[in-house]
VEXTORTI-749377 format. One record per residue: x, y, z of N, C-alpha, C, CB in turn; residue number from 1. Coordinates in pm, whole numbers, plus 50000, padded with zeros to 5 digits. Glycine has a CB too. Layout:
N
     n.u     n.v     n.w    ca.u    ca.v    ca.w     c.u     c.v     c.w    cb.u    cb.v    cb.w   resi
       X       Y       Z       X       Y       Z       X       Y       Z       X       Y       Z    NUM
...
***
This chain:
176
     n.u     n.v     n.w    ca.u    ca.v    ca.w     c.u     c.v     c.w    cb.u    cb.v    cb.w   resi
   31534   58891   72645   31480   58990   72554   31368   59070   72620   31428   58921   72427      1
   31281   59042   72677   31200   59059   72763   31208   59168   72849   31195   58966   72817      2
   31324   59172   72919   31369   59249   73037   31454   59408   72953   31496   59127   73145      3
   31524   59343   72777   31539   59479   72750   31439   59576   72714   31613   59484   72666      4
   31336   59476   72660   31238   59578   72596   31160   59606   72729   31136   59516   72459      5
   31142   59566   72814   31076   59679   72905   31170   59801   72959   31017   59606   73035      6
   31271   59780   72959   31373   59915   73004   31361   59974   72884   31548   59891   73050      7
   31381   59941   72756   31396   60049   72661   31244   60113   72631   31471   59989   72522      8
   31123   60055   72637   30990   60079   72683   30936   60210   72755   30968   59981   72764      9
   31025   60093   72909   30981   60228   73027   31084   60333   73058   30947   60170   73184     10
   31188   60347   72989   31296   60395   73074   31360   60523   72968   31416   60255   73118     11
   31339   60451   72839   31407   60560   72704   31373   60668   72712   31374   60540   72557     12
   31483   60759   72611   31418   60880   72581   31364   60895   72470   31487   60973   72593     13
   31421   60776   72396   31345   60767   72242   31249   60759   72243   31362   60680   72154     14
   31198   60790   72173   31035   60773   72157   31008   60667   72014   30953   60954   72128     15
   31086   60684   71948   31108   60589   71846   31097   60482   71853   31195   60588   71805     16
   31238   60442   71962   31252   60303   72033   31164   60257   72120   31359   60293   72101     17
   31102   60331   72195   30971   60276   72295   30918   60232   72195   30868   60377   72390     18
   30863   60335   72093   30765   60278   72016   30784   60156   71978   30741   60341   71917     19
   30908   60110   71933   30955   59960   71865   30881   59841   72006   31192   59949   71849     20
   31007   59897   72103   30965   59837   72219   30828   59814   72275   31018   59893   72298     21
   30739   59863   72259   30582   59885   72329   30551   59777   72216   30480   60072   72326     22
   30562   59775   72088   30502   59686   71981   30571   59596   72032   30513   59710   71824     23
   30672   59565   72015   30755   59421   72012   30730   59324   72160   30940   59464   71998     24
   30655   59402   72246   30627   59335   72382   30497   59287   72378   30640   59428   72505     25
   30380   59371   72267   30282   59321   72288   30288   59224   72216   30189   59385   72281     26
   30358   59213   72075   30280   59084   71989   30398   58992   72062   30274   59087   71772     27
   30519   58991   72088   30597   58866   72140   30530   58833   72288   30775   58901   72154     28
   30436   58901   72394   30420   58813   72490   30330   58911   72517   30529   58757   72585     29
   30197   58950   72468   30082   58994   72485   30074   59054   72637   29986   58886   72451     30
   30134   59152   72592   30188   59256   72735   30203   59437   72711   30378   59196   72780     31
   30111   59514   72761   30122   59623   72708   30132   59675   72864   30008   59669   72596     32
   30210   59831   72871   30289   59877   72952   30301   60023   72889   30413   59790   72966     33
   30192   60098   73018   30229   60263   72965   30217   60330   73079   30126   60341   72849     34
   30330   60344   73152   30334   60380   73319   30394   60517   73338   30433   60268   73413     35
   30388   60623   73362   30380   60778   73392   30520   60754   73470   30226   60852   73491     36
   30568   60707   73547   30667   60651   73628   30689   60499   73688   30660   60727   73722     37
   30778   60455   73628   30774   60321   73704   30938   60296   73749   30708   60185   73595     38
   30940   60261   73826   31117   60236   73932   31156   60146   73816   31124   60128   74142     39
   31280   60103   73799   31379   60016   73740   31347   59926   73783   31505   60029   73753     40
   31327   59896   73916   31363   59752   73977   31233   59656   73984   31426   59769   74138     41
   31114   59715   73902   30993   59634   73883   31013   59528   73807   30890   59701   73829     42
   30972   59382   73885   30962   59241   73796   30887   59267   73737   30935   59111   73840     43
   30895   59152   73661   30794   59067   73589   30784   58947   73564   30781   59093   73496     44
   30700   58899   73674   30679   58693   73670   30631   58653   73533   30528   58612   73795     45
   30688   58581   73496   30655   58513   73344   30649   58607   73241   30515   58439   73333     46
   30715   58685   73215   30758   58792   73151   30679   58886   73092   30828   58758   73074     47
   30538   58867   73210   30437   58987   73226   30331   58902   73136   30492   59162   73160     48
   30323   58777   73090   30267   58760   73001   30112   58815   73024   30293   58633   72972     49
   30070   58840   72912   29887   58885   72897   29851   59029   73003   29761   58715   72975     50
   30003   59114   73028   29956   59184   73155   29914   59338   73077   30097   59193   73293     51
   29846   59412   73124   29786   59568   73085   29844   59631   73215   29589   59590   73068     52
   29923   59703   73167   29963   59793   73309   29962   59962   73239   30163   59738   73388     53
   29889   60002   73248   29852   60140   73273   29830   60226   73403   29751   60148   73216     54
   29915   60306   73477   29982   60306   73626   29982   60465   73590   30157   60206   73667     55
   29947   60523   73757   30103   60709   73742   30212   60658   73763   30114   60870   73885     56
   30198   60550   73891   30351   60519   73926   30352   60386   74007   30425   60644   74019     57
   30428   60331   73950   30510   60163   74041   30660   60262   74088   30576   59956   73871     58
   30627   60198   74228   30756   60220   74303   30864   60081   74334   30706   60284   74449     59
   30978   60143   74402   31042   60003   74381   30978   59879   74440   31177   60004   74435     60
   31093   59783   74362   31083   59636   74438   30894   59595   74384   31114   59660   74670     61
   30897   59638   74345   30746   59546   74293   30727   59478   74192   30636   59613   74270     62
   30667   59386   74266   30681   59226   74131   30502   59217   74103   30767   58997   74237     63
   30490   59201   73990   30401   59130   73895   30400   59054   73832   30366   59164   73835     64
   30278   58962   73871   30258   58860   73811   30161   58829   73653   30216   58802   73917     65
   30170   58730   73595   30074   58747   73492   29960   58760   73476   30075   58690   73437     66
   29875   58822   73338   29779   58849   73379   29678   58938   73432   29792   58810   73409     67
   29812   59039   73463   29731   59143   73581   29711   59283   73475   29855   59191   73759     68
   29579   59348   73539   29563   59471   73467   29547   59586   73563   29446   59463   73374     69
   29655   59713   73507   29616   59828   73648   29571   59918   73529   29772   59909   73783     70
   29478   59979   73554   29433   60114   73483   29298   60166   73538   29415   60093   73320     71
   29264   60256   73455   29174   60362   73417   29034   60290   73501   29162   60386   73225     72
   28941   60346   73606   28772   60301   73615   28725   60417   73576   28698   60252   73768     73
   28730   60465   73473   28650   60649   73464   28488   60593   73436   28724   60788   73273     74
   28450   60682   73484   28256   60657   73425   28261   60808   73414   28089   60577   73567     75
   28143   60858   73308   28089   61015   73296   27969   60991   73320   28103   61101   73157     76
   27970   61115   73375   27841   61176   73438   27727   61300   73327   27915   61269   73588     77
   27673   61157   73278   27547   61262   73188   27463   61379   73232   27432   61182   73149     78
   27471   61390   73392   27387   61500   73399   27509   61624   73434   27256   61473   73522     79
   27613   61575   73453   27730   61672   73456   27803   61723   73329   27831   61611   73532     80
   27798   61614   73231   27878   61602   73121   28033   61645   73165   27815   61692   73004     81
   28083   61581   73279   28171   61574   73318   28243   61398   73363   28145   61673   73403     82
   28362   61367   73328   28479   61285   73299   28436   61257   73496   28668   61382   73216     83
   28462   61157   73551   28475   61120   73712   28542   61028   73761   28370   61091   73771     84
   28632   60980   73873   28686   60898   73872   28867   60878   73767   28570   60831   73849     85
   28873   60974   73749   28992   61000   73661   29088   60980   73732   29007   61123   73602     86
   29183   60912   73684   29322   60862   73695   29360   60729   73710   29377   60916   73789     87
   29506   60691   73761   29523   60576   73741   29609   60505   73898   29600   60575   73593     88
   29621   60408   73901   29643   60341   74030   29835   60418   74029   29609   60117   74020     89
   29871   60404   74159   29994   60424   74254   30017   60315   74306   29984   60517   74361     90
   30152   60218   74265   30149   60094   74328   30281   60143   74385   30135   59949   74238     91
   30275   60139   74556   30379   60162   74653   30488   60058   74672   30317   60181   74776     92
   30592   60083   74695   30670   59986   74727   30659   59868   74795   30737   60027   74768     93
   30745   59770   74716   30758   59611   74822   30598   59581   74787   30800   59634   75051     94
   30545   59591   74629   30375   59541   74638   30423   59454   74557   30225   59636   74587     95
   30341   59308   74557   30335   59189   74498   30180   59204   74463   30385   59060   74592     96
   30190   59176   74338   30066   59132   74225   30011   59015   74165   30086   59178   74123     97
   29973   58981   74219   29947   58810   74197   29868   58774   74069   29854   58740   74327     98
   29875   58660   74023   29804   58645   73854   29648   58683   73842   29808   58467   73793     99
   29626   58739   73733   29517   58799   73728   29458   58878   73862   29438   58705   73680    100
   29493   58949   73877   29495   59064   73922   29399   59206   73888   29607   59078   73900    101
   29305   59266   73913   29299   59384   73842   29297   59523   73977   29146   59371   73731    102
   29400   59624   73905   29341   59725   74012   29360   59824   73908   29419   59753   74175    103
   29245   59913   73949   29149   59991   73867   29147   60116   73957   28995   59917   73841    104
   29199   60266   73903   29127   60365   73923   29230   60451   73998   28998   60332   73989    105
   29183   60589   73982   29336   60639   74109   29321   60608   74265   29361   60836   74120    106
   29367   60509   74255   29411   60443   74395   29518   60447   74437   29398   60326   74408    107
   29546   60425   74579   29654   60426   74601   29688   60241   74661   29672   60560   74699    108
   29783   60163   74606   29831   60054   74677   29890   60046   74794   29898   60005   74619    109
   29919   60046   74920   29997   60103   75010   30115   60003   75003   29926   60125   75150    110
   30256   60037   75065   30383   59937   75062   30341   59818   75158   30536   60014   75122    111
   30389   59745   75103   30449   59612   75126   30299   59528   75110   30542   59596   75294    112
   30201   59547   75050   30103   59473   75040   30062   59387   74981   30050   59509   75035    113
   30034   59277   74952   30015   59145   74854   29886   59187   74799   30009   58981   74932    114
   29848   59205   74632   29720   59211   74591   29731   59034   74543   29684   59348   74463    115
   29655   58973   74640   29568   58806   74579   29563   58799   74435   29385   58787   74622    116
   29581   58674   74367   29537   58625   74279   29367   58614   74208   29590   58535   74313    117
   29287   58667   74135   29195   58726   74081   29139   58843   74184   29100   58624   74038    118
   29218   58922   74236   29118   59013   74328   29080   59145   74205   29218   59085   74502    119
   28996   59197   74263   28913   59320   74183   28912   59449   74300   28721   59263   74136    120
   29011   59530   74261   29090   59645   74345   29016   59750   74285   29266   59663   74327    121
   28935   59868   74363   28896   59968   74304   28883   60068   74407   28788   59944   74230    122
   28965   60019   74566   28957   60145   74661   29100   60122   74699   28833   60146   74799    123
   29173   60215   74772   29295   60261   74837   29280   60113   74924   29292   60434   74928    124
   29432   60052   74917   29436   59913   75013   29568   59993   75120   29500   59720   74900    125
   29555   59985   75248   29651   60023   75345   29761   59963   75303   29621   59991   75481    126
   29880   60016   75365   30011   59969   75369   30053   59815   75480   30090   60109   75417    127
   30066   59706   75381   30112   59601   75529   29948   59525   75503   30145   59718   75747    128
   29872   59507   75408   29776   59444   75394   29779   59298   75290   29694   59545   75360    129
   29690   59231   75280   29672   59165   75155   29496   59204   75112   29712   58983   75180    130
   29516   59213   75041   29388   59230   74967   29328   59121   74868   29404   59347   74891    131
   29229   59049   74886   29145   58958   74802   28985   58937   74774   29179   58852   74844    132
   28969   58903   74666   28782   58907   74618   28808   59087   74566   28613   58875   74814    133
   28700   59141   74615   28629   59256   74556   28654   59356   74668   28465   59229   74521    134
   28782   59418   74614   28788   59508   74767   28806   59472   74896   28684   59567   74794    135
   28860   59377   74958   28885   59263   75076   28992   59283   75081   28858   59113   75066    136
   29010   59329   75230   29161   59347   75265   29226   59287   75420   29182   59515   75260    137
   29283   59252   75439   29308   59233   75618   29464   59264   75628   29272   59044   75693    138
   29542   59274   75744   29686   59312   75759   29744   59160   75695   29737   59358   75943    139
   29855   59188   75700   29939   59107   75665   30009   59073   75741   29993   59131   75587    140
   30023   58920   75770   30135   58880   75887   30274   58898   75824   30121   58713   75943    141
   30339   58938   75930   30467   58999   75922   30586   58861   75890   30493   59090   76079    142
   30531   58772   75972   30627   58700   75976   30599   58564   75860   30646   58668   76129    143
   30559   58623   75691   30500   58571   75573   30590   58642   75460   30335   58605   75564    144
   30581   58619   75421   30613   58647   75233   30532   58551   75185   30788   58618   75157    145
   30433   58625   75114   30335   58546   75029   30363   58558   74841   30173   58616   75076    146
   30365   58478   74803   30374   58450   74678   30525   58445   74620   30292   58544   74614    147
   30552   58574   74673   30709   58600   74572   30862   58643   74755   30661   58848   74399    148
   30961   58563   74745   31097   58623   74811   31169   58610   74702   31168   58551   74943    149
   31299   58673   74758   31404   58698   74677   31503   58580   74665   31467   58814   74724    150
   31497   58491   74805   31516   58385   74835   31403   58248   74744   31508   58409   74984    151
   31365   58244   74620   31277   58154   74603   31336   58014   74599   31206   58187   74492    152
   31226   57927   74595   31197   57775   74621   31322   57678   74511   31000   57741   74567    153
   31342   57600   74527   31410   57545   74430   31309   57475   74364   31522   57468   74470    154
   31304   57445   74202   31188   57453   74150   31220   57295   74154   31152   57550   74013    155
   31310   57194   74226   31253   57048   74237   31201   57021   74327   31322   56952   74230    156
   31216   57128   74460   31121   57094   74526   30962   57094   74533   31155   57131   74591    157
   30916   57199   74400   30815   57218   74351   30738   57016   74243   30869   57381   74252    158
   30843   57055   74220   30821   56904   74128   30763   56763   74227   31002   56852   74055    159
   30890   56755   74376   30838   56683   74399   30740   56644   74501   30899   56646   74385    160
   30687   56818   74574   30520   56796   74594   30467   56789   74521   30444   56865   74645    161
   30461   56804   74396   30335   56755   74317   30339   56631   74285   30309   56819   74197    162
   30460   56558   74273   30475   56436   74211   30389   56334   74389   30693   56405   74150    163
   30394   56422   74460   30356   56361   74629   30204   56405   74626   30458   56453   74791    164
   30143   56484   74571   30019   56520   74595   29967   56435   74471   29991   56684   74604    165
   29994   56395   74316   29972   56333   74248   29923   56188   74263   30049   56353   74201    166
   30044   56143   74368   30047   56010   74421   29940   55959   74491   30144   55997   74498    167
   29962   56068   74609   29789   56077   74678   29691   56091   74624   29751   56169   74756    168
   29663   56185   74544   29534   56140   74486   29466   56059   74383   29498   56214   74467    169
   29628   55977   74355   29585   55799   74249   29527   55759   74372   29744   55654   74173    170
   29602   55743   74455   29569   55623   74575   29419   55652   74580   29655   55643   74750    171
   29347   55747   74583   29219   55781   74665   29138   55771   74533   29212   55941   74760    172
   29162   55745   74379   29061   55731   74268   29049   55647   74266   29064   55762   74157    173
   29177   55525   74352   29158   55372   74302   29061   55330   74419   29315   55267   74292    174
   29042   55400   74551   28993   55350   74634   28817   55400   74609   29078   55385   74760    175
   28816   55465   74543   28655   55526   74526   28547   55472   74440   28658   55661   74473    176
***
């Protein structure tokens, strides 16, 4: 359900039906979505839950994770009485968005870049970077996929490192 209402959302010509759609996404999985352009082929990890995406444009192949918010940093200028900082982020192709997330402001994301899990984005991140903390960026090793492939994990193998890291750390409460 999830995956229609964001196509009929982002993609309609109705305006009717968005409208249904834009409501029916926020109260079923507290997810609002108002993107100027966004590609078809944009995920959504956990079916965007809690995410604010206010964008000009997501390009393809970009996955988001939950949590994450892209929009608006405007401040006005009282001695200008002028609006500054206007617009909204450009997320380039092949970008991964990691949970809680925020990028803020007309920026540009560059392709293939990983934004970290809680980072706070408010300048242009190069293409081929990861970015984490407050504006922190370094290249990205090539020979990585961080967070998200297309190829993912089988989720027992997820189960049973934890059930292995669990283990280990009984052993080490009983010994303390």
């Amino acid at each position: 359900m999830f995956n229609t209402l964001i196509k009929i959302n982002c993609h309609s010509k109705n305006k009717f039906l968005k409208l249904i759609a834009g409501n029916l996404l926020e109260k079923l999985y507290c997810c609002e979505i108002n993107c100027a352009d966004m590609d078809k082929s944009v995920l959504f990890a956990h079916h965007g839950r809690g995410c604010t995406i206010v964008a000009s444009k997501i390009c393809e192949n970009v996955v988001i994770f939950q949590n994450v918010s892209i929009g608006a940093n405007l401040k006005y200028n009282k001695t200008s009485n002028e609006w500054e900082n206007v617009g909204n982020p450009i997320i380039a192709k092949n970008v991964i968005i990691a949970d809680g997330a925020k990028i803020l402001g007309p920026i540009v994301i560059g392709e293939n870049s990983v934004i970290g899990a809680g980072a706070i984005i408010t300048k242009n991140i190069p293409a081929n970077s990861v970015a984490y903390g407050v504006n922190q960026f370094k290249p990205k090793d090539k020979n990585y996929d961080l967070i998200f492939n297309p190829n993912m994990i089988n989720p027992q193998k997820i189960i049973q490192a934890n059930k292995k890291l669990v283990n280990e750390f009984n052993k080490h409460q009983v010994n303390v």
